[in-house]
C-alpha positions in Angstrom: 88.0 199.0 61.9 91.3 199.8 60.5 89.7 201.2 57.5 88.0 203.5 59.8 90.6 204.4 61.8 92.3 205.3 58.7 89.3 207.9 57.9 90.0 209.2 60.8 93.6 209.8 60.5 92.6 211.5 57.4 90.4 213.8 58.5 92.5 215.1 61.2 95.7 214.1 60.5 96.9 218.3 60.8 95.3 219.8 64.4 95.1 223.3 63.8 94.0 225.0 66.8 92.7 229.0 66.6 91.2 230.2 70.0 89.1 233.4 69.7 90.3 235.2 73.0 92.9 238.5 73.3 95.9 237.3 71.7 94.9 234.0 69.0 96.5 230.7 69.6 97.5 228.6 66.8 99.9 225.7 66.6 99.9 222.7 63.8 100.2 218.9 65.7 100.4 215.4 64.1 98.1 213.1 65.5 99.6 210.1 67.2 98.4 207.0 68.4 97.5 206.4 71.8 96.7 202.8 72.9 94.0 201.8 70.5 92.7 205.2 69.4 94.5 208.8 68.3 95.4 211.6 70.1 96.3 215.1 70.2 98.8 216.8 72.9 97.5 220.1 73.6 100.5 222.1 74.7 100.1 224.6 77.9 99.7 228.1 75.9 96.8 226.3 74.1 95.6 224.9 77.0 95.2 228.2 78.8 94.2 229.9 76.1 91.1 227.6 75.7 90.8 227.3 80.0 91.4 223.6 79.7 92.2 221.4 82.3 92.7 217.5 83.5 89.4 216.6 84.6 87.3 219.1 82.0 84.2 217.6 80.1 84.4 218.0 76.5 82.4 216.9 73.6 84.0 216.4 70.1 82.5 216.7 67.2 83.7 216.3 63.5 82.8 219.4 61.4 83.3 220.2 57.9 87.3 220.1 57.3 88.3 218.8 61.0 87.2 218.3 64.7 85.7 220.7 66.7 86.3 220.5 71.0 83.8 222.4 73.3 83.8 222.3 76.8 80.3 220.6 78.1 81.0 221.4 82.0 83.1 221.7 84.9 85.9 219.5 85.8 85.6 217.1 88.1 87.1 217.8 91.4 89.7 215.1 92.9 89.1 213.3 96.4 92.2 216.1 97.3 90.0 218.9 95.8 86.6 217.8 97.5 88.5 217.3 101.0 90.7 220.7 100.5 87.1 222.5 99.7 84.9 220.4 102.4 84.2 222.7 105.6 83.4 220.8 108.7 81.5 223.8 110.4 79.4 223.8 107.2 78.9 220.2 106.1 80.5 218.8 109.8 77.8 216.5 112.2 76.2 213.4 111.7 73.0 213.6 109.2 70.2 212.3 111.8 71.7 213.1 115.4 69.5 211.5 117.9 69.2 208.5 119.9 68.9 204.1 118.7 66.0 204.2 116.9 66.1 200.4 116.6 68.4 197.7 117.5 71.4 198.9 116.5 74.7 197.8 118.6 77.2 199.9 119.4 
């Protein structure tokens, strides 16, 4: 395991982040360890550059001469988000208004 994690430090050892968009992004990071694995800090210009958020899917993938992060999907929203968005005239009501249909106490 520790030989492993070694390989890994290795191989990205230097982050070097280029985002294609109107103005390129590029910054040089050290990875650090973080609990048991490594990690990367993206800073905020890199972050925005890249539309990256807490919560944002990603897949990694190890490519010739580093790592390579793509977004996979949409972040996932938080119970603030999904109540701040839910709309009671719209989802509001109970699913199967109507009378006991069996013995149910109330």
């Amino acid at each position: 395991m520790l030989t492993r994690m070694r390989q890994l430090y290795k191989l990205v050892s230097t982050f070097k982040a280029s985002i294609m968009s109107n103005s390129p992004v590029r910054v040089e990071q050290t990875v650090q360890t973080w609990g048991n694995g490594l990690a990367v800090r993206l800073t905020a210009p890199v972050a925005r550059a890249a539309h990256l958020a807490r919560g944002v899917p990603i897949s990694v993938e190890v490519v010739e001469g580093g790592v390579f992060l793509r977004i996979t999907g949409k972040p996932t929203l938080s119970l603030a988000q999904k109540l701040k968005a839910f709309d009671p005239t719209r989802h509001g009501g109970e699913a199967m208004p109507g009378g006991r249909v069996g013995a149910e106490v109330y």
